[in-house]
PDB file of the backbone (N, CA, C, O) and the ligand in Angstrom, with CONECT records:
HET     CU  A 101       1
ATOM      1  N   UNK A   1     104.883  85.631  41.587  1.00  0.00           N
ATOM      2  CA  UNK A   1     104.396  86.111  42.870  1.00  0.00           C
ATOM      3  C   UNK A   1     103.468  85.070  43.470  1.00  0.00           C
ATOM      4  O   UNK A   1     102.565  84.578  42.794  1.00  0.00           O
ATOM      5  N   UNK A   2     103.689  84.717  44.783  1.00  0.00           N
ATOM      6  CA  UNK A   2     103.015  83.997  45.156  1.00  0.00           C
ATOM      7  C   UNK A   2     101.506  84.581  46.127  1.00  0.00           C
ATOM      8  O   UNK A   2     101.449  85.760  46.475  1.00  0.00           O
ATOM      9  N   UNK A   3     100.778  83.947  46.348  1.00  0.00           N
ATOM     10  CA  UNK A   3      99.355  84.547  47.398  1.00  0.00           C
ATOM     11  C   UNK A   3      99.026  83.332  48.467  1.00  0.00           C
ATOM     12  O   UNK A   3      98.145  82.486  48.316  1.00  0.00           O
ATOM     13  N   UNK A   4      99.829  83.428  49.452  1.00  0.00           N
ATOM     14  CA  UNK A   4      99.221  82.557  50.511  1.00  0.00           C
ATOM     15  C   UNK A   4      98.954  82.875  51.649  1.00  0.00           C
ATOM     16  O   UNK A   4      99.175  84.085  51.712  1.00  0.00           O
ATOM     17  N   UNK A   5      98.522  82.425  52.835  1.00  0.00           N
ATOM     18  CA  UNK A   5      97.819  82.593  53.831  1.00  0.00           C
ATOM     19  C   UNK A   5      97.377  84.424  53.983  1.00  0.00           C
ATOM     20  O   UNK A   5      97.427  85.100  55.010  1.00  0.00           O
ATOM     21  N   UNK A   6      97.058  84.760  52.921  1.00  0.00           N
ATOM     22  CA  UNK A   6      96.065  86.156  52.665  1.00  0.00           C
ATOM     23  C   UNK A   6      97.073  87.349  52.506  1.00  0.00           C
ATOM     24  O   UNK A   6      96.915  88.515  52.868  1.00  0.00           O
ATOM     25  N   UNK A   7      98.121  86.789  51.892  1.00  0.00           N
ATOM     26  CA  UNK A   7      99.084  87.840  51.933  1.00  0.00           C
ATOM     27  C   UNK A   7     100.141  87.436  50.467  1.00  0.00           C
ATOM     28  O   UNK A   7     100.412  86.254  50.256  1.00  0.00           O
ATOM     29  N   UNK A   8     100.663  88.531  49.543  1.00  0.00           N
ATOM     30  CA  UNK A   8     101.148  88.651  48.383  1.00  0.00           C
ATOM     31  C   UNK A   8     102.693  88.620  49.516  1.00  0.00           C
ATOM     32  O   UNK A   8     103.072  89.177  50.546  1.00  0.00           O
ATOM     33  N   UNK A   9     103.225  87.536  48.474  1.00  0.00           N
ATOM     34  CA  UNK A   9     104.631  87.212  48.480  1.00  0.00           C
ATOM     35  C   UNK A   9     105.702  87.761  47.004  1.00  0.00           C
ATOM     36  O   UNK A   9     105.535  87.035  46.024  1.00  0.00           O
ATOM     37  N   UNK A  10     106.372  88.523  46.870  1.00  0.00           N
ATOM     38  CA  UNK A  10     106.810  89.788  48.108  1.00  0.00           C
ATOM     39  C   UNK A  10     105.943  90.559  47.914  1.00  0.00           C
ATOM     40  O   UNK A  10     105.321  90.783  46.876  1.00  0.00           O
ATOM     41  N   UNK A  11     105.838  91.118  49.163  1.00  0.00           N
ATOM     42  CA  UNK A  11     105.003  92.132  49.714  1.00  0.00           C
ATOM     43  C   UNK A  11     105.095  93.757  48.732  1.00  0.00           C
ATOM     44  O   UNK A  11     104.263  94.644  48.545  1.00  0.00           O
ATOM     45  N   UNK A  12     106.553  93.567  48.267  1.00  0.00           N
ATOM     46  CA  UNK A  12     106.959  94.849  47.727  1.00  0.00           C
ATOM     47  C   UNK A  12     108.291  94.042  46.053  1.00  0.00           C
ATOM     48  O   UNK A  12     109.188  93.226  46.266  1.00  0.00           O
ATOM     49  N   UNK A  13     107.957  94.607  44.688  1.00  0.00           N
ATOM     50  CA  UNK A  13     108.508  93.733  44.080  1.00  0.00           C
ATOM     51  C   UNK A  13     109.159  95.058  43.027  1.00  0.00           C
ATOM     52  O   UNK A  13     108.610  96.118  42.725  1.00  0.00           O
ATOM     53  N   UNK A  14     110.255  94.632  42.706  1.00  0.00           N
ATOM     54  CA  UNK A  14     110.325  95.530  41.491  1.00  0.00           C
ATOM     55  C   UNK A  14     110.791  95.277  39.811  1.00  0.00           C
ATOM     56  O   UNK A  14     111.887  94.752  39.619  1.00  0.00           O
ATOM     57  N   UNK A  15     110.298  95.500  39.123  1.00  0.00           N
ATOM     58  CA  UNK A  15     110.040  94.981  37.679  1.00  0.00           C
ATOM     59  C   UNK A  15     110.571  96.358  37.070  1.00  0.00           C
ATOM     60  O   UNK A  15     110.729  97.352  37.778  1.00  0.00           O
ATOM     61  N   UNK A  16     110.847  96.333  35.626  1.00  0.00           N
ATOM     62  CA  UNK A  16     111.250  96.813  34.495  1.00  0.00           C
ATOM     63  C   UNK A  16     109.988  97.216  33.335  1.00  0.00           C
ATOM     64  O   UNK A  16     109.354  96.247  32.918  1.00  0.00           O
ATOM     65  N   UNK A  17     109.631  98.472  32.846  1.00  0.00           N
ATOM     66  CA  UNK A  17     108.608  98.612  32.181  1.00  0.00           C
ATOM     67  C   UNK A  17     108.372  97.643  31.432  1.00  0.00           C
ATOM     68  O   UNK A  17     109.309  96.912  31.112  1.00  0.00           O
ATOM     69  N   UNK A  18     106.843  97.347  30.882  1.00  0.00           N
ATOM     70  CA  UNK A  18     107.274  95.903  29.520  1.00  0.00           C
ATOM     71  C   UNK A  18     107.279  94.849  30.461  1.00  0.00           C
ATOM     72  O   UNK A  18     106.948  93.834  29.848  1.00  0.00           O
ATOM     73  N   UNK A  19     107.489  94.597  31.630  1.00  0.00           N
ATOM     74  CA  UNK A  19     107.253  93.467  31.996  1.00  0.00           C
ATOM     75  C   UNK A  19     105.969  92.669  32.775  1.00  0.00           C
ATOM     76  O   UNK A  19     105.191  93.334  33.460  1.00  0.00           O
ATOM     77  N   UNK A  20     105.808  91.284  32.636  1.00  0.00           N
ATOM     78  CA  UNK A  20     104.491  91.150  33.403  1.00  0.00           C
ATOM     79  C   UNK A  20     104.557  90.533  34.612  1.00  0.00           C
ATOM     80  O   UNK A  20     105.608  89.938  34.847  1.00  0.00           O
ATOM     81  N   UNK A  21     103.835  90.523  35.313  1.00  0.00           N
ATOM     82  CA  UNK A  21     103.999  89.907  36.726  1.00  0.00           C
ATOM     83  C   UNK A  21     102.493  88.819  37.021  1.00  0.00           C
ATOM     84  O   UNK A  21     101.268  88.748  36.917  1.00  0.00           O
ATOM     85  N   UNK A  22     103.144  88.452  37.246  1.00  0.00           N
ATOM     86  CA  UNK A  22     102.086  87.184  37.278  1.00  0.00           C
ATOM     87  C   UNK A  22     102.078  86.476  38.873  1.00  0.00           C
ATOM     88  O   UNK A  22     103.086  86.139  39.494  1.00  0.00           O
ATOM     89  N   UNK A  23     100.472  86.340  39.401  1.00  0.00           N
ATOM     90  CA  UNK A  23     100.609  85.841  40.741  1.00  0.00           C
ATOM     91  C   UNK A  23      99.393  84.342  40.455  1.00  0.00           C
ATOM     92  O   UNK A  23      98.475  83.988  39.716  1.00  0.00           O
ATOM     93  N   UNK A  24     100.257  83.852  41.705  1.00  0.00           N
ATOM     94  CA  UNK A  24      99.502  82.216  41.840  1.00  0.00           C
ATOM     95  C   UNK A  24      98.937  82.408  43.233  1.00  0.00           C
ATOM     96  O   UNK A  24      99.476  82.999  44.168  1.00  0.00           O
ATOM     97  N   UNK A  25      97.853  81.854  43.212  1.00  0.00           N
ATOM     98  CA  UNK A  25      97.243  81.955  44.602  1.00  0.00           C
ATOM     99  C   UNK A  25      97.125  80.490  45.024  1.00  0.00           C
ATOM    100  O   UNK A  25      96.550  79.666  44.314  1.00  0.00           O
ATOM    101  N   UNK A  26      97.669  80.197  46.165  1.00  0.00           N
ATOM    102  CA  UNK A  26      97.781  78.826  47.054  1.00  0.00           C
ATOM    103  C   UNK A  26      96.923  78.930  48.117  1.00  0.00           C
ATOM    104  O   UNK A  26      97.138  78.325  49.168  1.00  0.00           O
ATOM    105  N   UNK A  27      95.643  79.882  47.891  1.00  0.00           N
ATOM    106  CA  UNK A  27      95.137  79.516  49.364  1.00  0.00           C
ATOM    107  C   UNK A  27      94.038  79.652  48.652  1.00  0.00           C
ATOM    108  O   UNK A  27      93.825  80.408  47.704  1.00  0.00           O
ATOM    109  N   UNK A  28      92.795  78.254  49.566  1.00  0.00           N
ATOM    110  CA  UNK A  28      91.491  77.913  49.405  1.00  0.00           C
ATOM    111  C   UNK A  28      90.611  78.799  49.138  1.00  0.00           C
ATOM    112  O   UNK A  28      89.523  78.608  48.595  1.00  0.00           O
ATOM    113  N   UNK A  29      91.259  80.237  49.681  1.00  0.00           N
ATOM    114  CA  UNK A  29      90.150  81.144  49.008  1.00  0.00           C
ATOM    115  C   UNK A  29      90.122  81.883  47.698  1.00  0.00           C
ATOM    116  O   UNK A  29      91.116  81.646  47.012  1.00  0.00           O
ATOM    117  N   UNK A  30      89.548  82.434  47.346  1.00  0.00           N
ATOM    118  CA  UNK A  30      89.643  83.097  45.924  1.00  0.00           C
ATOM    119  C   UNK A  30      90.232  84.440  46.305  1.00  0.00           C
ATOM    120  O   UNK A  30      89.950  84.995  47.366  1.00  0.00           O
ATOM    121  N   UNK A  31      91.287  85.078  45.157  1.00  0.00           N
ATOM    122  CA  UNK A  31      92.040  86.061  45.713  1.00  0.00           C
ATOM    123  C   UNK A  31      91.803  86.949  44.241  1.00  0.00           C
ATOM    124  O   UNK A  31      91.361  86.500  43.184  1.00  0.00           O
ATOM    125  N   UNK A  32      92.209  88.238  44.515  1.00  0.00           N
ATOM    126  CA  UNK A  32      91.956  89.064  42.738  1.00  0.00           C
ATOM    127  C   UNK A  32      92.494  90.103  42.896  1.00  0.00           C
ATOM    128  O   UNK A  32      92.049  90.965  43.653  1.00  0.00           O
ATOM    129  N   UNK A  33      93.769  90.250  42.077  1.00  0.00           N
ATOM    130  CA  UNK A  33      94.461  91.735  41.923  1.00  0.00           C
ATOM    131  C   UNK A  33      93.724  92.902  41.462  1.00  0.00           C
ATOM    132  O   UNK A  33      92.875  92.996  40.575  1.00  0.00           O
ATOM    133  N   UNK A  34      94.275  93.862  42.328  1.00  0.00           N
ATOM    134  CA  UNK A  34      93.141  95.249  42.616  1.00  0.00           C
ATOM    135  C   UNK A  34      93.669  96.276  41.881  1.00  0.00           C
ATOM    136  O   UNK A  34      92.795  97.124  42.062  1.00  0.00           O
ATOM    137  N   UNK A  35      94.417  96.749  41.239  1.00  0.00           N
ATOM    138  CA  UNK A  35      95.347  98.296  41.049  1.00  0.00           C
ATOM    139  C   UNK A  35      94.306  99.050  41.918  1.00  0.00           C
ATOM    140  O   UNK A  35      93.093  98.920  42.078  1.00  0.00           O
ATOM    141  N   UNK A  36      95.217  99.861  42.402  1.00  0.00           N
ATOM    142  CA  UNK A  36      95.211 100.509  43.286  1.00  0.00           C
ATOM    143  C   UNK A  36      93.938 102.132  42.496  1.00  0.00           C
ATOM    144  O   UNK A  36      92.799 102.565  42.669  1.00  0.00           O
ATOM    145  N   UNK A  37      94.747 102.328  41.939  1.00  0.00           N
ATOM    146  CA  UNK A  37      94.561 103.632  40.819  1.00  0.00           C
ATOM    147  C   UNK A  37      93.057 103.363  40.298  1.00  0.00           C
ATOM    148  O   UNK A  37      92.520 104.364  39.824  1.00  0.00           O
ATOM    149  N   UNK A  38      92.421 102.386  40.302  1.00  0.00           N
ATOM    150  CA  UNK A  38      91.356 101.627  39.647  1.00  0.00           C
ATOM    151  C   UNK A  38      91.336 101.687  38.080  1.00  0.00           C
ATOM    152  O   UNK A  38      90.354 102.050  37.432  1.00  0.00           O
ATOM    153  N   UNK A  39      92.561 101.280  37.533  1.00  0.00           N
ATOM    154  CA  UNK A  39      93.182 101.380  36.358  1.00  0.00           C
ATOM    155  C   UNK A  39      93.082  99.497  35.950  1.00  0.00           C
ATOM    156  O   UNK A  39      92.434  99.206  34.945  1.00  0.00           O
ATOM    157  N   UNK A  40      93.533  98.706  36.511  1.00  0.00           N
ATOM    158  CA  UNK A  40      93.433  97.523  36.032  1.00  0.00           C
ATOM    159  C   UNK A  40      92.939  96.445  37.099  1.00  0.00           C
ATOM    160  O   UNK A  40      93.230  96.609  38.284  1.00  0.00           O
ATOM    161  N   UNK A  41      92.246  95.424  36.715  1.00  0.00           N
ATOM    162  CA  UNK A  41      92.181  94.259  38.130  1.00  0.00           C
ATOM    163  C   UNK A  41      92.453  93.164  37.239  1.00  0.00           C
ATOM    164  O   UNK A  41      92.131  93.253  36.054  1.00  0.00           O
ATOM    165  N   UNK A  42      93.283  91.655  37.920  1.00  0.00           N
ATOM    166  CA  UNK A  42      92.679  90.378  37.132  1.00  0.00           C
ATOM    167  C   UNK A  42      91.511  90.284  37.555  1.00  0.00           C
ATOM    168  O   UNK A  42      90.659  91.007  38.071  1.00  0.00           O
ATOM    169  N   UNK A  43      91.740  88.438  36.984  1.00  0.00           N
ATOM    170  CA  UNK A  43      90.344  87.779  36.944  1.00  0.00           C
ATOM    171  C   UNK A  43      90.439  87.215  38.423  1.00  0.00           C
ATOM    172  O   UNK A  43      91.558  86.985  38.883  1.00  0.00           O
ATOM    173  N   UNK A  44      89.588  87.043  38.993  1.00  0.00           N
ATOM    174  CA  UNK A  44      89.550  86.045  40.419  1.00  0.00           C
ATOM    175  C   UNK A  44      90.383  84.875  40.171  1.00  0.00           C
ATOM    176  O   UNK A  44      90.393  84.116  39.202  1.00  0.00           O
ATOM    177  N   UNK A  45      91.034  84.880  41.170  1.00  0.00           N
ATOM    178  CA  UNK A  45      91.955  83.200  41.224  1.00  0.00           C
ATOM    179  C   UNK A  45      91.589  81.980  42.379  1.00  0.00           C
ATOM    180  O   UNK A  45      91.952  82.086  43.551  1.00  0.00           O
ATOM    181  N   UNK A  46      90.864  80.885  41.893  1.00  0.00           N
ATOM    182  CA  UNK A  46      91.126  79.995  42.637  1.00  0.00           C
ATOM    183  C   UNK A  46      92.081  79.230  43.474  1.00  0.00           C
ATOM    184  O   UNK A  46      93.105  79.828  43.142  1.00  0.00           O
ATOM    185  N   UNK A  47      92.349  78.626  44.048  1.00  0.00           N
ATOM    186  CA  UNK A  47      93.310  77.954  44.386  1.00  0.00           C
ATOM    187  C   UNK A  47      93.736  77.197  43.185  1.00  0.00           C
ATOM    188  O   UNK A  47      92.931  76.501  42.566  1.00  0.00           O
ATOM    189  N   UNK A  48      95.266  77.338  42.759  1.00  0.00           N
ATOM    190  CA  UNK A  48      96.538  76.741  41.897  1.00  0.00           C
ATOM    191  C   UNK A  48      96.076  78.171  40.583  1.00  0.00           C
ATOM    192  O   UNK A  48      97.043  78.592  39.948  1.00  0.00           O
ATOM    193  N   UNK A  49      94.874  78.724  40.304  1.00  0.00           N
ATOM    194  CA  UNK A  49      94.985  79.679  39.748  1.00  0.00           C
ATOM    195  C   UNK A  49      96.013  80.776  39.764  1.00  0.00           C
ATOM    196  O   UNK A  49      96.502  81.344  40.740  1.00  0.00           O
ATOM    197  N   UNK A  50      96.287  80.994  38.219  1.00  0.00           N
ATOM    198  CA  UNK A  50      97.060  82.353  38.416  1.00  0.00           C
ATOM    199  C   UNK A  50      96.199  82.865  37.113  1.00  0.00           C
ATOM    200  O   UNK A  50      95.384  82.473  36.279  1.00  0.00           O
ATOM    201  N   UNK A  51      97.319  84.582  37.725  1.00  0.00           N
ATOM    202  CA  UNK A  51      96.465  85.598  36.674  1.00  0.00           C
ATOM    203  C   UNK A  51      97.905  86.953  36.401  1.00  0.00           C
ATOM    204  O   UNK A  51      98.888  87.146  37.117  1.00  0.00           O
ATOM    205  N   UNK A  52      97.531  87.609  35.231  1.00  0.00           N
ATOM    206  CA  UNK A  52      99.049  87.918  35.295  1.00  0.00           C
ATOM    207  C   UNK A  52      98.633  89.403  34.916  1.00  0.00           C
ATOM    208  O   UNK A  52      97.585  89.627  34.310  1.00  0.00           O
ATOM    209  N   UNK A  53      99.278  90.139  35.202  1.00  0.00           N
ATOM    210  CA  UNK A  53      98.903  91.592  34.598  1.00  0.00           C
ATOM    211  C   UNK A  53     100.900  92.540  33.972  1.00  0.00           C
ATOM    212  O   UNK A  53     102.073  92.267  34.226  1.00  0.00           O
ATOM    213  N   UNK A  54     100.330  93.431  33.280  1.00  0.00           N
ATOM    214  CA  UNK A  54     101.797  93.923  32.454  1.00  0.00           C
ATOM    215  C   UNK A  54     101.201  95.204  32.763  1.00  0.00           C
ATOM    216  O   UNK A  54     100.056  95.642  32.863  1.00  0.00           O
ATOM    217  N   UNK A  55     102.953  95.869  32.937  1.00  0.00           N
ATOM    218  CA  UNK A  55     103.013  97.263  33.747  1.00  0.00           C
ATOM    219  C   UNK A  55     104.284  97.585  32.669  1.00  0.00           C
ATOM    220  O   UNK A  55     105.397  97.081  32.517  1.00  0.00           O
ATOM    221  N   UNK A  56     103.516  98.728  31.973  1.00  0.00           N
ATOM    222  CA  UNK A  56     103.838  99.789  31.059  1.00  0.00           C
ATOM    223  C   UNK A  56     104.908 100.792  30.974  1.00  0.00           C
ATOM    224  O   UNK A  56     105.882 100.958  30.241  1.00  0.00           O
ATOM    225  N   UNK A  57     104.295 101.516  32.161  1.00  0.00           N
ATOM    226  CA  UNK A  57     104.585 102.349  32.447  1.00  0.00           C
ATOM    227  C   UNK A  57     105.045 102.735  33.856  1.00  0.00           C
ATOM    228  O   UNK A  57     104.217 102.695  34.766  1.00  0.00           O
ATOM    229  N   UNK A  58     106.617 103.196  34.159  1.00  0.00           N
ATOM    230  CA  UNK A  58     107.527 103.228  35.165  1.00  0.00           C
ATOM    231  C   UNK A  58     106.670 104.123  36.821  1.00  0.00           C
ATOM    232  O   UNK A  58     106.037 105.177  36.761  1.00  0.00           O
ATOM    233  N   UNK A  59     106.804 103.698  37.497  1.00  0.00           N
ATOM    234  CA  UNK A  59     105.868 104.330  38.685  1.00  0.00           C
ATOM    235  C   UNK A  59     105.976 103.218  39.892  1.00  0.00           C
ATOM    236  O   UNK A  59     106.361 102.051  39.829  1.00  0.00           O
ATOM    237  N   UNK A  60     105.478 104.021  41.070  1.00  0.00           N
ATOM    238  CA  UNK A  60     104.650 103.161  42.138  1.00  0.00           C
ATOM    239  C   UNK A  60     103.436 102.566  41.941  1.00  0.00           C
ATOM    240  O   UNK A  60     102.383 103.203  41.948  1.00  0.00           O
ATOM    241  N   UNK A  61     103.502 101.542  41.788  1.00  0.00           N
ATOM    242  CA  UNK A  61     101.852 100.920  41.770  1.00  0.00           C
ATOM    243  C   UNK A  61     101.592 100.190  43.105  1.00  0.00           C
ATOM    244  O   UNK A  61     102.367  99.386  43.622  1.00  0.00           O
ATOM    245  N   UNK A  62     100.315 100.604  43.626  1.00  0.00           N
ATOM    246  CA  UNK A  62      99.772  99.952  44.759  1.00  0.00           C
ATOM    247  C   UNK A  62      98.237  99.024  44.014  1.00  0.00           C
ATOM    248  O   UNK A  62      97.451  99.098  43.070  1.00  0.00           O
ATOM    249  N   UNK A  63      98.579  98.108  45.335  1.00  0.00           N
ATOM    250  CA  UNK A  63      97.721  96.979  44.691  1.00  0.00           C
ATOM    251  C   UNK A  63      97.034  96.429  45.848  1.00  0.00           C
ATOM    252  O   UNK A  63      97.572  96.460  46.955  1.00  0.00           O
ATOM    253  N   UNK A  64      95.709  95.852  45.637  1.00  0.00           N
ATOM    254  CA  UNK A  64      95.026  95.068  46.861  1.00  0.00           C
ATOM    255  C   UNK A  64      94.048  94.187  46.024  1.00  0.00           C
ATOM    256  O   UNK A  64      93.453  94.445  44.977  1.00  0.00           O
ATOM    257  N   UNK A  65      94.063  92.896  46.924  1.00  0.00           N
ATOM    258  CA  UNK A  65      92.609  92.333  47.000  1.00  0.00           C
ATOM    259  C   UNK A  65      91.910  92.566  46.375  1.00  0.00           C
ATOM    260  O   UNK A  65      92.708  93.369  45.893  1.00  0.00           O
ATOM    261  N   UNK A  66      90.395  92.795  45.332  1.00  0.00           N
ATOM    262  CA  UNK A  66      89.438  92.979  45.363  1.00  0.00           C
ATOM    263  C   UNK A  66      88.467  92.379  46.466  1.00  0.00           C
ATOM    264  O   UNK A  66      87.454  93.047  46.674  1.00  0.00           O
ATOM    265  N   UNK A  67      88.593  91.477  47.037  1.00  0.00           N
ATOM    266  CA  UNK A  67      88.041  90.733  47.518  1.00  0.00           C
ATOM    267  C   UNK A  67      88.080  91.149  48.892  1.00  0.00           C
ATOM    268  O   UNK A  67      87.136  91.633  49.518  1.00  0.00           O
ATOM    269  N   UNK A  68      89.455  90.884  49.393  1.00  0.00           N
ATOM    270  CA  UNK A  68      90.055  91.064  50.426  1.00  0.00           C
ATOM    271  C   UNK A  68      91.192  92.235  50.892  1.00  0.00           C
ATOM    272  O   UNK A  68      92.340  92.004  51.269  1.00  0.00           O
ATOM    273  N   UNK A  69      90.342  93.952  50.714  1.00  0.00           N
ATOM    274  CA  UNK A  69      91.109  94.883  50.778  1.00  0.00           C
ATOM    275  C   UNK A  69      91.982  94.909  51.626  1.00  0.00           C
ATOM    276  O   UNK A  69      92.924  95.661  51.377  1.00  0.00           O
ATOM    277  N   UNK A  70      92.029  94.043  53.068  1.00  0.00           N
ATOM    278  CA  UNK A  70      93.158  94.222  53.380  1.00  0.00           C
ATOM    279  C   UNK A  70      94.491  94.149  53.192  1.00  0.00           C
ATOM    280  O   UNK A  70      95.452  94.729  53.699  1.00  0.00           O
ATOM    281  N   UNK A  71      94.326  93.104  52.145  1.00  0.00           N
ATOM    282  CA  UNK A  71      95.446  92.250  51.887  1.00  0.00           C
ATOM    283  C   UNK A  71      96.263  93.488  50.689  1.00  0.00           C
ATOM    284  O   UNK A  71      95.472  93.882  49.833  1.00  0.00           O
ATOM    285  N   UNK A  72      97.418  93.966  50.604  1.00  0.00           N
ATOM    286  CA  UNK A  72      97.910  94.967  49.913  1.00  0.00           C
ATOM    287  C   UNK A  72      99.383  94.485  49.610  1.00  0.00           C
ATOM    288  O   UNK A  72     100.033  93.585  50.141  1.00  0.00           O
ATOM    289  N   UNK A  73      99.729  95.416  48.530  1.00  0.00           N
ATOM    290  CA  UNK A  73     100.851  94.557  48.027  1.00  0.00           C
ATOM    291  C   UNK A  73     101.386  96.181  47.565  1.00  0.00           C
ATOM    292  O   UNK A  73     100.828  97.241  47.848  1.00  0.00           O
ATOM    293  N   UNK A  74     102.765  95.957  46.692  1.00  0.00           N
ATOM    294  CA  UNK A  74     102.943  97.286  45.545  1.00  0.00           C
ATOM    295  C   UNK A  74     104.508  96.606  44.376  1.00  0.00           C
ATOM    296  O   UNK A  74     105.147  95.566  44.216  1.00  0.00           O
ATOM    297  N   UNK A  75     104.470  97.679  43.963  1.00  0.00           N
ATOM    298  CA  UNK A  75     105.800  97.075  42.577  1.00  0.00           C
ATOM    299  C   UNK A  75     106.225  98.212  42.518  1.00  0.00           C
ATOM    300  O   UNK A  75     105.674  99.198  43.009  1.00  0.00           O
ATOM    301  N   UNK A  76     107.009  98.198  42.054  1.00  0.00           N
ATOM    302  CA  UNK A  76     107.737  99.552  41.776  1.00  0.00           C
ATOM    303  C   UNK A  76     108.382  99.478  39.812  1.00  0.00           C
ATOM    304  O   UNK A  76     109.280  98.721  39.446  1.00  0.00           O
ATOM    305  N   UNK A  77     107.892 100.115  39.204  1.00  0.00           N
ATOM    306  CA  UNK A  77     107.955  99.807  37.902  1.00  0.00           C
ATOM    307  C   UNK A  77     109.226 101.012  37.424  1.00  0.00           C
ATOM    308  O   UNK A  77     109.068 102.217  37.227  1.00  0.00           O
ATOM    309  N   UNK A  78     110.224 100.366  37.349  1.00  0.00           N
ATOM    310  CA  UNK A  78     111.239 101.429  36.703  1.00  0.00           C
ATOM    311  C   UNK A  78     111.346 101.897  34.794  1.00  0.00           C
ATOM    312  O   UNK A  78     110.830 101.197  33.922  1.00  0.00           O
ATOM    313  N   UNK A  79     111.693 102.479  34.667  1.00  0.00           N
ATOM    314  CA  UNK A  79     111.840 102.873  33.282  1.00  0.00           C
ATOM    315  C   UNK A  79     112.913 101.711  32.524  1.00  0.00           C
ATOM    316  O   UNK A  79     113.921 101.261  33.070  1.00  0.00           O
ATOM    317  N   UNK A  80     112.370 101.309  30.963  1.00  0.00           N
ATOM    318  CA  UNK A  80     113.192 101.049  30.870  1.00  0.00           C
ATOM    319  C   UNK A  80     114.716 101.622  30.272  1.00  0.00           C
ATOM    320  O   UNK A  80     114.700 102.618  29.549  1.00  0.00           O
ATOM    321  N   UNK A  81     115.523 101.209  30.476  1.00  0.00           N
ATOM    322  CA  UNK A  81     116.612 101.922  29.771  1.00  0.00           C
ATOM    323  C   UNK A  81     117.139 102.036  28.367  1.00  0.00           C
ATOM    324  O   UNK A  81     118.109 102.756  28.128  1.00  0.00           O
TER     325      UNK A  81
HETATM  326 CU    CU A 101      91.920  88.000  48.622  1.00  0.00          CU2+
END
């Protein structure tokens, strides 16, 4: 996943339980995955920083910023089979 000009690339992603997702942030500012749920956050990312988080369990997850609540993202975590 990428993070540039203040916005998560894709906007909307979907993954398989067990898997991790990992974002790189390309912009000068510092960026930090939020769960939504206030269940998990990374660590702050610098620029070329990444940070990766693993999703368990099958659901909608919404996600933002810590930093920068506007900025919002989500995954969609299916079961696995
Ligand atoms: Cu941010």
């Amino acid at each position: 996943m990428a993070i540039s000009g203040f916005a998560f690339g894709p906007g909307a992603l979907k993954v398989t339980a067990g898997q991790n997702v990992t974002w790189t942030n390309a912009d000068d500012t510092p960026h930090q995955i939020t769960l939504a749920d206030g269940g998990k956050r990374s660590g702050v990312m610098l620029k070329g920083q990444s940070a990766m988080l693993q999703f368990d369990e099958a659901g909608n997850i919404a996600y933002f910023c810590g930093l920068h609540p506007g900025m919002k993202g989500s995954i969609e975590v299916t079961a696995r089979n």
